[in-house]
DOBA-542890 format. One record per residue (C-alpha): residue in three letters; x, y, z. Coordinates in pm, whole numbers, plus 50000, padded with zeros to 5 digits. Layout:
REM DOBA-542890
ALAXYZ ...
***
This chain:
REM DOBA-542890
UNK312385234741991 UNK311985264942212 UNK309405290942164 UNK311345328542122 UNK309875354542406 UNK308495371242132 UNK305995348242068 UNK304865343242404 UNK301425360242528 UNK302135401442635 UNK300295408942988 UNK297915425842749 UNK296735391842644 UNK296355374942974 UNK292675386843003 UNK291775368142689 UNK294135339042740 UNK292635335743097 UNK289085335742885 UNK290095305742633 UNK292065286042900 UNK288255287443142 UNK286545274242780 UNK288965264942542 UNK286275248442327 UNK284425284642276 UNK284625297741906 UNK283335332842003 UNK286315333442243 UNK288695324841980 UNK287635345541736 UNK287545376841975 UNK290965367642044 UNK291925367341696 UNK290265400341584 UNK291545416241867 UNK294995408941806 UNK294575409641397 UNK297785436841411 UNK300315408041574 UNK302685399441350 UNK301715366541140 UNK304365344541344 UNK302555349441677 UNK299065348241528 UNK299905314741419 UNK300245298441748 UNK296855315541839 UNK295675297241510 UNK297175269441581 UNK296365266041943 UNK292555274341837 UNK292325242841577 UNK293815221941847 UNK290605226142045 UNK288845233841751 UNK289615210341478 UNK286395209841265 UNK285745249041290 UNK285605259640936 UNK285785297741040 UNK288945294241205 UNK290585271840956 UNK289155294340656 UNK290395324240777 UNK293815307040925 UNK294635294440545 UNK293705329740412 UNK296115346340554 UNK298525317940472 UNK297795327440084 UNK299045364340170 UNK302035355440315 UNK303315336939987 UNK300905356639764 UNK304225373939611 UNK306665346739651 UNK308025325739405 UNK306655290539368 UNK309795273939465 UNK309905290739824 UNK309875267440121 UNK306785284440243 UNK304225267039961 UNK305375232640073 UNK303835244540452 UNK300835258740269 UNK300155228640119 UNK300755208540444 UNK298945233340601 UNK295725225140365 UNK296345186340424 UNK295765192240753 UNK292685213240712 UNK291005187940485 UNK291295160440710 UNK288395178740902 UNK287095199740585 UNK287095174240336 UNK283425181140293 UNK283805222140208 UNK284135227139852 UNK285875261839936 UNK288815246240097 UNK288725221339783 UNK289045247539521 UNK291705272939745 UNK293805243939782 UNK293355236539414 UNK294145270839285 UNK297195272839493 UNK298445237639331 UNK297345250138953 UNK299255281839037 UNK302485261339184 UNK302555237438828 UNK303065206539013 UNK300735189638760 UNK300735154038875 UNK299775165139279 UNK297065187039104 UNK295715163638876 UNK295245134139181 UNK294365166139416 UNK291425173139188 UNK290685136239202 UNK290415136739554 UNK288205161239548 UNK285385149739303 UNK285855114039533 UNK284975138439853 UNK282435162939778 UNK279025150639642 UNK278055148939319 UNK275635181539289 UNK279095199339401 UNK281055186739121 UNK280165215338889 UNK282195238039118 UNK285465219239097 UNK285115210338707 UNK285575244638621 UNK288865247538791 UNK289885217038684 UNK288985220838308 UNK291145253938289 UNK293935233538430 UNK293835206738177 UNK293985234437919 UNK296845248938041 UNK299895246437817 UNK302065220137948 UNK299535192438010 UNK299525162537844 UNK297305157437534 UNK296495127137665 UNK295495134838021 UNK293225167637913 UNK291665140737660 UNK291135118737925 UNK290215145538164 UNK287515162837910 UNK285995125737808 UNK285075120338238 UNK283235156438235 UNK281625150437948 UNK280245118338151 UNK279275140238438 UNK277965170438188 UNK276785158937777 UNK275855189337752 UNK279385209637722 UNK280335186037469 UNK280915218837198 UNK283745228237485 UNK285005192037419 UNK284995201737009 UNK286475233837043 UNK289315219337277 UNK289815195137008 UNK290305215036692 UNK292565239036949 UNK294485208336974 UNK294595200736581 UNK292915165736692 UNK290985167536341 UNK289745129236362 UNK287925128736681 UNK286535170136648 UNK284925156736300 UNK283485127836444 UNK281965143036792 UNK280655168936574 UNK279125148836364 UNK277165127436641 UNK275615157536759 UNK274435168836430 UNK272665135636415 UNK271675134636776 UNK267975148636714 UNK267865161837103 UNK270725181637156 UNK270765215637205 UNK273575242937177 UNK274655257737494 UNK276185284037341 UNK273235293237115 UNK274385279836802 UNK271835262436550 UNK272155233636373 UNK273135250936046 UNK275755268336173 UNK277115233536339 UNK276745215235993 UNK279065246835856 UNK281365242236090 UNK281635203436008 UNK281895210335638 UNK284565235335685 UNK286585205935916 UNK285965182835668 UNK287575202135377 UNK290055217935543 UNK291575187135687 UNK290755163735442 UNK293605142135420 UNK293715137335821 UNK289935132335842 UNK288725096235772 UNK286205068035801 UNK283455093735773 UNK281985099035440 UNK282215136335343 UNK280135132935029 UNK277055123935197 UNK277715144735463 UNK277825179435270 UNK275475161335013 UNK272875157835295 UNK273515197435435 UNK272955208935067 UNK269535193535067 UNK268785205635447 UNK270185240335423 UNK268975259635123 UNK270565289135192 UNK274035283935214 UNK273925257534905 UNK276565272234712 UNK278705273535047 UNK278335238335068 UNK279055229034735 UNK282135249034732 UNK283345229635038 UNK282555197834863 UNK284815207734588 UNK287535215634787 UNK287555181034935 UNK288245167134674 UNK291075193334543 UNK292635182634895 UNK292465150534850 UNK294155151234483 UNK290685145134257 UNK290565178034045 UNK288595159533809 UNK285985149734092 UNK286195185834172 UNK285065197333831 UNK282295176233839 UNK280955188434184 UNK281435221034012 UNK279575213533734 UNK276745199733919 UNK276615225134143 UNK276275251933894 UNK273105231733734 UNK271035223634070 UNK271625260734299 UNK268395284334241 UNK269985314734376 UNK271885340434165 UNK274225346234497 UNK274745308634506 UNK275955303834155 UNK278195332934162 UNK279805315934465 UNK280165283334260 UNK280995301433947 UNK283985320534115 UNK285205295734330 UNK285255273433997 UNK287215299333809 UNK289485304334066 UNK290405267334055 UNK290715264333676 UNK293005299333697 UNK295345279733979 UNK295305245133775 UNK296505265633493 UNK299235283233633 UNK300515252833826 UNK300545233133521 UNK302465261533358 UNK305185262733609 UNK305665225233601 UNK306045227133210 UNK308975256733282 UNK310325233233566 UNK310585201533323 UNK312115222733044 UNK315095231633224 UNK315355197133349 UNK315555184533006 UNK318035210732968 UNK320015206233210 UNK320605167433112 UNK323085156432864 UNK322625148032512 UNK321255114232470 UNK323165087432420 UNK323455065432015 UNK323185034832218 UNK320605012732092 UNK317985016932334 UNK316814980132476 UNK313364966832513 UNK312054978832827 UNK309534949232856 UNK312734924132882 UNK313764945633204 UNK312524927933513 UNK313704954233736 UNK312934983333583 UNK310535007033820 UNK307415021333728 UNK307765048733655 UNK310085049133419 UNK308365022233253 UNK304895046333188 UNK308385070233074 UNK309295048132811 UNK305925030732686 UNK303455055532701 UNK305835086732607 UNK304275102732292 UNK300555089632386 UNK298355120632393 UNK296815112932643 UNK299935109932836 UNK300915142132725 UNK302055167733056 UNK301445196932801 UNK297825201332823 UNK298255239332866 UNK295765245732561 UNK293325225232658 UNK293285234933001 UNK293175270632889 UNK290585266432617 UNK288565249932940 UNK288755282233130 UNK287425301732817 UNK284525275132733 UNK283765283133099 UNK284355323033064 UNK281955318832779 UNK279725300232919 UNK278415321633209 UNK275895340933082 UNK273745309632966 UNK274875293333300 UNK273075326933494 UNK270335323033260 UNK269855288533365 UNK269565298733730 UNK266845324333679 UNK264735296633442 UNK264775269333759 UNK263845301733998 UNK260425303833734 UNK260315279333446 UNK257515299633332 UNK259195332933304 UNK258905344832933 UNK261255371532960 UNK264325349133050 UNK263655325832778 UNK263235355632540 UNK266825365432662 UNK268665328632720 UNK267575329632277 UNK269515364032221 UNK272315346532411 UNK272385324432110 UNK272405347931841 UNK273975336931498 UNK273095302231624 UNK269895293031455 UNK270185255231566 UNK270845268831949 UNK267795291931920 UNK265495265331772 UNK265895242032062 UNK265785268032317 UNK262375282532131 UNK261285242632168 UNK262215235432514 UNK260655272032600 UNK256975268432418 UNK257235228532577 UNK257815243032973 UNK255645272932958 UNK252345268433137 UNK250325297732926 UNK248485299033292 UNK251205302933521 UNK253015321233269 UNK255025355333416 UNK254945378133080 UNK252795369332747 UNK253455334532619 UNK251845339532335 UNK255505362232194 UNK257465330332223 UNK255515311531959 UNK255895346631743 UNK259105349231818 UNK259705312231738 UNK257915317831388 UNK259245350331280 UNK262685329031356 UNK261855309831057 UNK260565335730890 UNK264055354430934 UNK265735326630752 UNK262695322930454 UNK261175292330573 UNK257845301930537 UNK256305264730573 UNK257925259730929 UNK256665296631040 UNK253205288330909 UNK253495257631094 UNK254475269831440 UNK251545295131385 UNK249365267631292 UNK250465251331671 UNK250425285931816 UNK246185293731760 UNK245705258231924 UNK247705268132254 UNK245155277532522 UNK246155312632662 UNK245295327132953 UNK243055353432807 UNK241625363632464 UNK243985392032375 UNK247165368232394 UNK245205343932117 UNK243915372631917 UNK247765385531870 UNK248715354131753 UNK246395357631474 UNK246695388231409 UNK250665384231351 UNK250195354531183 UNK248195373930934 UNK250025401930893 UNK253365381630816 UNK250985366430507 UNK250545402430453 UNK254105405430438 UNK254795378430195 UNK251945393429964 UNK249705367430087 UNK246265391730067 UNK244115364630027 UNK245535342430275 UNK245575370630501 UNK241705376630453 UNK241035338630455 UNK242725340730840 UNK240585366130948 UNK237715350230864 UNK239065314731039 UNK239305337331346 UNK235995353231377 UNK234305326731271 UNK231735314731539 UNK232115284431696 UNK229735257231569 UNK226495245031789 UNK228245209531828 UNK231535224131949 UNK229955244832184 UNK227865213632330 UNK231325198232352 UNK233025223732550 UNK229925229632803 UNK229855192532875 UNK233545193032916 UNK233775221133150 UNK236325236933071 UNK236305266032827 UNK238985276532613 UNK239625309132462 UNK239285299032124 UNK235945300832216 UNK235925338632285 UNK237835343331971 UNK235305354231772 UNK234015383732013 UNK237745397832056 UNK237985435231965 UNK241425437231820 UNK240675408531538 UNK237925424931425 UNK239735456431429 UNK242535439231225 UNK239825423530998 UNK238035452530920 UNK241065474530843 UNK242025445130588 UNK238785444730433 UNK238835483630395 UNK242495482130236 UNK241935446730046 UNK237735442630026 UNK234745458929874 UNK232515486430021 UNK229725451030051 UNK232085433330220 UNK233575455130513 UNK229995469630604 UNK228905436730630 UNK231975429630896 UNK230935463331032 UNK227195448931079 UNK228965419931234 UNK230915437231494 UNK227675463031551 UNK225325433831600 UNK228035414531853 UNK227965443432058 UNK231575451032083 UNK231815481831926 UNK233955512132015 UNK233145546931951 UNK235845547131750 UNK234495520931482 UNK231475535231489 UNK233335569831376 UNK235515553431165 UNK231625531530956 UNK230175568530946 UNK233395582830800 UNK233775549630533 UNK229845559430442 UNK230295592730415 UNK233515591430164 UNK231105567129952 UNK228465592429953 UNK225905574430224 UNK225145597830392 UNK221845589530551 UNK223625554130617 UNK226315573030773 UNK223755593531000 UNK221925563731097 UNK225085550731216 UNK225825576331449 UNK221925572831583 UNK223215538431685 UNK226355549131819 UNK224135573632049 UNK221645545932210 UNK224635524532222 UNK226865544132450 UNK226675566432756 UNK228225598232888 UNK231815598332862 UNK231985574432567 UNK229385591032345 UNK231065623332375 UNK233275621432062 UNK229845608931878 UNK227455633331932 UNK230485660331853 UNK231275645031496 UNK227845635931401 UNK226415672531500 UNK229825685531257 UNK228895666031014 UNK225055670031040 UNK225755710531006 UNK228625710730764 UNK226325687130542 UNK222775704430580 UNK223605738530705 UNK220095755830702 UNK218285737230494 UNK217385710630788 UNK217495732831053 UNK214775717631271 UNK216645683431266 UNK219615701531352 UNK217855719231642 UNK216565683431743 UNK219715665131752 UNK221185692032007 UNK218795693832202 UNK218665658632258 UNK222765654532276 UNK222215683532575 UNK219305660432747 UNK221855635532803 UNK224605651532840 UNK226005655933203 UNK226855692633355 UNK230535688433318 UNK230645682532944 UNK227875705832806 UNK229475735132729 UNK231145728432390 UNK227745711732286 UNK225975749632361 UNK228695766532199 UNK228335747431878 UNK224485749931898 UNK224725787031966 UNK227185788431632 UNK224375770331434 UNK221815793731527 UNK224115823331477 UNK225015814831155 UNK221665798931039 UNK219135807831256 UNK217625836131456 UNK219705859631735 UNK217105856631960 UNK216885816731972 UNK220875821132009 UNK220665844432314 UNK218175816332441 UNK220935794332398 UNK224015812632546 UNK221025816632907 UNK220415783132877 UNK223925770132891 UNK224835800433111 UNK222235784733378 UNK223285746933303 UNK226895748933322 UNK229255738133653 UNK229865771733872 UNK233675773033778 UNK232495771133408 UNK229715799933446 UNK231895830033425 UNK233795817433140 UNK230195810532967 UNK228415844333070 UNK231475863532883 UNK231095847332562 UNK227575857932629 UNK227885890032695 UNK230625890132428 UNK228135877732152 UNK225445899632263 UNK226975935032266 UNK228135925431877 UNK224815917531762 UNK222685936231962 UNK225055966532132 UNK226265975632451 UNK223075988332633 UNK221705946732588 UNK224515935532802 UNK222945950633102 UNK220385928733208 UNK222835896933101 UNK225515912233385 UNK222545917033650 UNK221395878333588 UNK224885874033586 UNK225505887633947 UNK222185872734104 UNK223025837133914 UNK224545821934269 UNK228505827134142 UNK231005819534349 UNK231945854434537 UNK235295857034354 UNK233325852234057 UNK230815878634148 UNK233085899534179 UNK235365898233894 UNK231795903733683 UNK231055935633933 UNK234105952833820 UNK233975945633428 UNK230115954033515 UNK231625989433657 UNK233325993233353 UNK231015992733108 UNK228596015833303 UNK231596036333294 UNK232296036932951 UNK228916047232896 UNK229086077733164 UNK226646062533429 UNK229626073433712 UNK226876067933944 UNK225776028733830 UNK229156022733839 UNK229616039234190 UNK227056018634310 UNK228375987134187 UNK231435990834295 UNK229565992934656 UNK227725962634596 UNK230705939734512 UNK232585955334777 UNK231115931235036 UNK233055905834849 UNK236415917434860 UNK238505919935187 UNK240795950335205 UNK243905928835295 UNK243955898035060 UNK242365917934769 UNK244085951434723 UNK243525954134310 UNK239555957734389 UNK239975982634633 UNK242766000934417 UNK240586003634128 UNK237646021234295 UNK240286042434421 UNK241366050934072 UNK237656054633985 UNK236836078734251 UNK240196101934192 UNK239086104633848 UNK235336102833843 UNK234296116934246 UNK234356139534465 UNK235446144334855 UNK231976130934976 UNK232276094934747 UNK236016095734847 UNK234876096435198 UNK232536070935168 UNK234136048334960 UNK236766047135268 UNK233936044535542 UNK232486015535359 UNK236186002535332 UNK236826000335703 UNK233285986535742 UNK234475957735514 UNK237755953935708 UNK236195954236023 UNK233425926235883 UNK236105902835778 UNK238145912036081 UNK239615881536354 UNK236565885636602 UNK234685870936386 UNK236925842836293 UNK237595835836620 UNK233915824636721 UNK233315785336779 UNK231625765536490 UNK228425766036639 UNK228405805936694 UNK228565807536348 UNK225165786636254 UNK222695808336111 UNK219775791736371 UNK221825793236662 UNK220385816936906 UNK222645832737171 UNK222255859437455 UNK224455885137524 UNK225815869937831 UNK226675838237655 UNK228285850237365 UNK230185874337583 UNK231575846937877 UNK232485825337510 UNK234825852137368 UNK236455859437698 UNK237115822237721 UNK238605819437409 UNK240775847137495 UNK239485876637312 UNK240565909537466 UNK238285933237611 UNK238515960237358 UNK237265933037084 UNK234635918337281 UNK233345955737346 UNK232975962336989 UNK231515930936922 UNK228765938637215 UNK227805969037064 UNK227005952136790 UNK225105928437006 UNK223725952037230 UNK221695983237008 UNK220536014437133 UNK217796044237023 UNK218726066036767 UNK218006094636992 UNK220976079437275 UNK223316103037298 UNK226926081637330 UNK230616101137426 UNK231336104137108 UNK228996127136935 UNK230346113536535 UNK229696082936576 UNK226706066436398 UNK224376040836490 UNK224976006036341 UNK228966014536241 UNK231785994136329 UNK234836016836336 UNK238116004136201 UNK241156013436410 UNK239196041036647 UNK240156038837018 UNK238816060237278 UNK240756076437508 UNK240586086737877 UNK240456123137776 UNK238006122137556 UNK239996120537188 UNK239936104836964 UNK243156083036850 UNK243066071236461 UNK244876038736444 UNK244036024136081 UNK247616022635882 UNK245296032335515 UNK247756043535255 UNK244796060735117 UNK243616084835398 UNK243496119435343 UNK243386148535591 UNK239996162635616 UNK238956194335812 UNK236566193036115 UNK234056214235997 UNK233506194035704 UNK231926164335915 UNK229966188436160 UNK228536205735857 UNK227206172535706 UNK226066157435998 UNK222956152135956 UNK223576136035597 UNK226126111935661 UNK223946100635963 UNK221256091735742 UNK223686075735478 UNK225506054135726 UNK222636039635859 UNK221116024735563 UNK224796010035475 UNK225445990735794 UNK227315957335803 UNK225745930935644 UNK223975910235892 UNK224945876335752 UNK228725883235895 UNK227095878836240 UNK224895850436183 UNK222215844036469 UNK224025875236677 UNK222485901936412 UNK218805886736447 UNK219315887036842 UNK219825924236819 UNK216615932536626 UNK214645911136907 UNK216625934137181 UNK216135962236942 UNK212845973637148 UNK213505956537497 UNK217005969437570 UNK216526008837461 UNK216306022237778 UNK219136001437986 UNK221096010537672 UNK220436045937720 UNK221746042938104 UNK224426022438002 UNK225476049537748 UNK225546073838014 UNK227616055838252 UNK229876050338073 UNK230586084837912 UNK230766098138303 UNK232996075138424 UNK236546082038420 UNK237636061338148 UNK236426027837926 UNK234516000938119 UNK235535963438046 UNK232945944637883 UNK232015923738255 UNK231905955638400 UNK229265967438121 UNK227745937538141 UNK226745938138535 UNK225475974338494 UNK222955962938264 UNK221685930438489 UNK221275956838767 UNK219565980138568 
***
């Protein structure tokens, strides 16, 4: 065939055909060639191909890239083209040489899945597992597996296919399932699924766990039970419900269904039925429980419809016949069917029309699901009271039902693994007789009931006590009392020998020291006994030590309404060495009422003994009302004076949130029996008794008051300055708004003036530089110097303004130092002054109570309100350990003060508190 001109090499190819014809065995020559010339059309780059695998016949470079750009010349051509079949030639030909390169292998494979030609494919993918080695087989089973699943292929030959990988790879045997039930091959997925669930070392691929694979088996199994056999689904799902607990009513469902599929309703009742007896889960049962009502609601319809199908059958057939009907049995070819027909027609149990009794099944079921639920809950805890208290309400108006559930209850309760009190079902269980007026039977039960050992006393004591109190109802008094006396009766020495050797003691031998029998007792004995009889049970209980203060109020009260007295007195002296502080309070409170509403005055020194021996013992927090009531008694029977002694005594004994409340009534009680003027000295103790501040004062200002009322303006002036250290400006405005009031009604300019000074004082004391400080500046034995304290505020922040106010607090002077500002005093802290470069002041305090004052008014006082403000200087316990350092500077630092001073009044304007601070080192 000749070769067009085309094809044939340009004269811009001779240099590299002159190259490959020199050393036509040379792949870099080749391949130049070929890149070079990559834009020829494909035609003539296929005789440079071709030419190149003619010297070249086992270069896999050449013949990879020569059969890639065959797939993009029939990449978009149909697969019937003539230009496949040389592709596929054209791959023959490359694995004669490359029958070792799995990437020829699976190109040439992907072109023939792509083409359909299933049979070439199939024996091409053959080839190639025969060719490669076997750790290279994983690369073409991939391929090949997706072919198989193709639509199209055989059944048989992806079977066949899937059955020699899993050979080569057990592992991907859950592909093998999944391809299975894909292909609705039922039989084999159940029974591949099933060896791996017993194969004890596989392991899931695909993550899933063995529960999940059991599901999935149950599911096939139920679903497809009529095409599933030779494997035996009961024991199958039988053996997953006793493996996997928490899909159990799942798995019983699934059973059930089985059998529905395979025609056995009956069978599937049953599996109902016992799966609604065995599951332990309320979630469980209510799968069983619907599933099963679901399956009773379809029987029941289906029935139904067959019933309205056969009735216009019958009606559609003629009338029968008057022909004597023959005997079936002589009929040799009669069928079957008709034979049941005619022999068993009539037979109940032959009967199609079972609607009623299928429907009276689904309401015996409907019915039955509350008990059913109860059930559940009962095998969750066998010992739960509360369930069986509610499984016998299910069977109200059913005395018989409610008697065997009390049984089985009072027979399966363990008293000591008992959730609830087990001791109510054997009341319960009695009072059930009682209900219906067997009182032998309830007696009985009780009888069994005080022999039951209970987990504690109290659960045993209630049985008795209900026991005797339904004798009580049946106007059984003495029976009642005869009970009583059975239950705190003390066990015997040879009993007691019996139970130590055995080990193991009961409760019945506690009974007799349990509090609430011989509460019970003695309130019978009271209501049913003599006065002999219940003291002596009151002995009883006082000498077993388990007395309350209640009985012991309750044996004084019984005494004192038979006129003992004494007896009732000397109870109460037990009750007092008996108990401790918080128990004895209610004691001591009714026997001191009763010792005073009884005696009065006539034994007051026994009186005045018994409280002050209550108040001995009595703790801090509860002495008060005993004070008050001895204060009363002397008030009222004794002397004022010894009362007053009281009301100090308490005042000094009580908690400090109580002492305010106790030094009114004393002040109270003193200005009505002995005036006014006596309530002085009780407000002065009052104020120096260690209050709490807001306590101090809150007595300060009633203090003011009185002074007030009685004209002293100048007492109360001066009390009002006192407590005024205690109240800060901002958070306690009514203080400073009643001296206010005072001084507009009761001062002049002068106080008004100073009751402001001494206001800003107090702001500036309680003012942030002093919050500010660190903990430790604050310690009262902390000694600073000025340098320190100084070099702490500025690193904490503080501006310079503050920390200059605070050093001239820190840093005194002479009187006799003259400073820029003539007013100013020694000692003073002004609130809200700044000085300014010119030399004025600028008044900065926002007080809604300043007043304009002229300036001769200071300059013609000077000389007073120096004196005045320097006795009233800020308390030095707002400084701490700052205030004591400037008394030990006080005499050392005068002069370097005094040059200081002067600086600083001829410089130009205010000096920072560094810049004061290096004038003094150099000084």
């Amino acid at each position: 065939m000749s070769i067009s001109q085309d094809l044939y090499p340009s004269q811009e190819d001779l240099l590299y055909e002159e190259e490959v014809l020199r050393n036509p065995f040379s792949l870099k020559l080749w391949w130049r060639y070929l890149v070079a010339r990559s834009e020829y059309p494909f035609k003539k780059r296929v005789l440079i191909y071709e030419r190149a695998l003619k010297a070249l016949p086992g270069s896999y470079k050449i013949w990879y890239a020569y059969l890639r750009e065959r797939l993009e010349v029939v990449r978009n051509l149909p697969i019937t083209h003539p230009k496949y079949q040389t592709l596929n030639n054209t791959f023959e030909r490359a694995l004669v040489t490359m029958h070792k390169m799995p990437r020829i292998w699976i190109m040439y494979l992907q072109t023939l899945t792509d083409q359909k030609l299933l049979t070439r494919t199939r024996r091409t993918f053959d080839r190639a597992l025969c060719a490669l080695p076997v750790t290279q087989h994983d690369r073409i089973w991939d391929p090949y597996l997706v072919f198989v699943s193709q639509k199209g292929v055989p059944i048989e030959t992806s079977l066949r296919v899937y059955r020699r990988y899993l050979l080569y790879d057990p592992q991907h045997i859950e592909d093998f399932i999944e391809f299975l039930i894909n292909s609705n091959l039922w039989q084999e997925a159940a029974e591949r699924l099933a060896g791996v669930l017993n194969d004890d070392k596989f392991f899931s691929i695909k993550g899933k766990t063995k529960h999940r694979l059991w599901l999935e088996l149950c599911d096939l199994l139920t679903r497809h039970a009529t095409e599933v056999s030779g494997l035996n689904v009961d024991a199958i799902i039988r053996g997953g419900i006793r493996k996997f607990t928490d899909e159990v009513g799942r798995l019983w469902t699934s059973l059930a269904d089985y059998y529905i599929r395979r025609n056995l309703p009956e069978k599937a009742r049953d599996i109902f039925e016992e799966g609604m007896t065995t599951v332990v889960t309320v979630r469980d049962f209510s799968v069983i429980f619907d599933a099963y009502s679901q399956f009773e609601e379809s029987m029941l319809a289906l029935k139904m419809e067959n019933l309205d199908i056969s009735d216009e059958e019958e009606n559609v057939e003629g009338e029968p016949t008057d022909e004597q009907d023959e005997d079936v049995r002589l009929d040799i070819n009669i069928s079957l069917s008709k034979f049941e027909k005619k022999i068993l027609n009539g037979f109940w149990l032959h009967d199609d029309n079972d609607v009623d009794l299928r429907l009276a099944r689904l309401e015996h079921l409907m019915d039955r699901r509350p008990e059913l639920a109860n059930s559940v809950l009962l095998r969750q805890n066998p010992h739960n009271v509360e369930q069986w208290h509610r499984r016998v309400k299910l069977f109200e108006g059913n005395p018989t039902r409610q008697i065997l559930t009390y049984t089985e209850a009072v027979r399966t309760v363990d008293p000591m693994k008992a959730v609830g009190k087990p001791h109510t079902l054997w009341v319960a269980f009695a009072k059930l007789y009682e209900s219906h007026n067997d009182i032998a039977n309830a007696r009985v039960i009780f009888d069994k009931a005080v022999q039951v050992n209970y987990k504690t006393v109290d659960n045993l004591a209630s049985v008795w006590c209900e026991w005797a109190e339904m004798e009580l109802r049946h106007k059984n008094f003495k029976g009642a009392l005869e009970l009583m006396r059975r239950a705190t009766a003390v066990p015997s020495v040879e009993v007691k020998r019996r139970v130590a050797a055995d080990g193991n003691e009961p409760v019945q031998m506690k009974l007799h020291k349990s509090l609430r029998i011989w509460a019970f007792y003695v309130d019978l004995e009271e209501s049913l006994g003599t006065l002999e009889s219940t003291r002596e049970v009151y002995e009883r209980i006082l000498d077993l030590r388990i007395a309350t203060p209640q009985i012991i109020i309750n044996y004084s009260l019984l005494l004192e309404e038979n006129k003992y007295f004494e007896d009732a007195f000397k109870v109460y002296e037990r009750g007092v060495k008996i108990f401790k502080y918080p128990h004895v309070k209610d004691i001591w409170v009714t026997y001191l009422s009763k010792f005073v509403k009884r005696y009065g005055k006539t034994k007051l020194e026994r009186a005045r003994e018994l409280f002050e021996h209550a108040i001995e013992q009595t703790p801090a927090e509860s002495v008060k009302p005993l004070y008050l009531q001895y204060a009363k008694l002397e008030e009222d029977y004794g002397l004022a004076k010894r009362a007053m002694k009281v009301y100090d005594q308490a005042a000094k004994s009580v908690l400090d949130h109580e002492k305010l409340s106790m030094y009114e009534v004393y002040i109270a009680r003193a200005a009505e029996i002995f005036g006014v003027p006596k309530t002085r000295e009780i407000y002065e103790q009052a104020i120096e008794s260690g209050l709490p501040d807001k306590d101090v004062k809150t007595m300060c200002m009633k203090y003011a008051e009185l002074e007030k009322s009685l004209g002293e303006i100048d007492r109360a002036r001066s009390i009002y300055t006192f407590a005024s250290q205690f109240a800060d400006p901002r958070s306690d405005p009514d203080f400073w708004n009643k001296w206010h009031e005072f001084e507009v009604q009761h001062g002049n300019e002068d106080t008004f003036r100073e009751m402001l000074r001494i206001k800003r004082s107090v702001s500036a004391s309680y003012s942030q530089t002093h919050f500010i400080l660190p903990e430790y500046l604050m310690q009262k034995d902390q000694k600073l110097s000025l340098e320190e304290t100084v070099d702490t505020l500025k690193r904490a922040g503080v501006p310079e303004d503050e920390m200059a106010a605070l050093e001239r607090q820190l840093a005194p002077s002479s009187n006799n130092s003259t400073t820029k500002d003539g007013n100013r005093k020694v000692g003073f802290v002004s609130a809200g002054v700044e000085s300014q470069p010119d030399g004025v002041r600028k008044v900065t305090a926002n007080n809604s109570e300043d007043i304009e004052l002229p300036e001769e008014s200071d300059n013609s006082e000077e000389d007073d309100e120096r004196v005045e403000i320097a006795q009233k200087d800020v308390p030095a316990a707002v400084f701490g350990g700052l205030a004591r350092k400037r008394e030990e500077m006080d005499r050392e630092e005068a002069e370097e003060d005094g040059v200081a001073v002067k600086d600083n009044k001829e410089g130009d304007g205010p000096l920072g508190a560094l810049e004061r601070i290096k004038r003094q080192r150099k000084g």
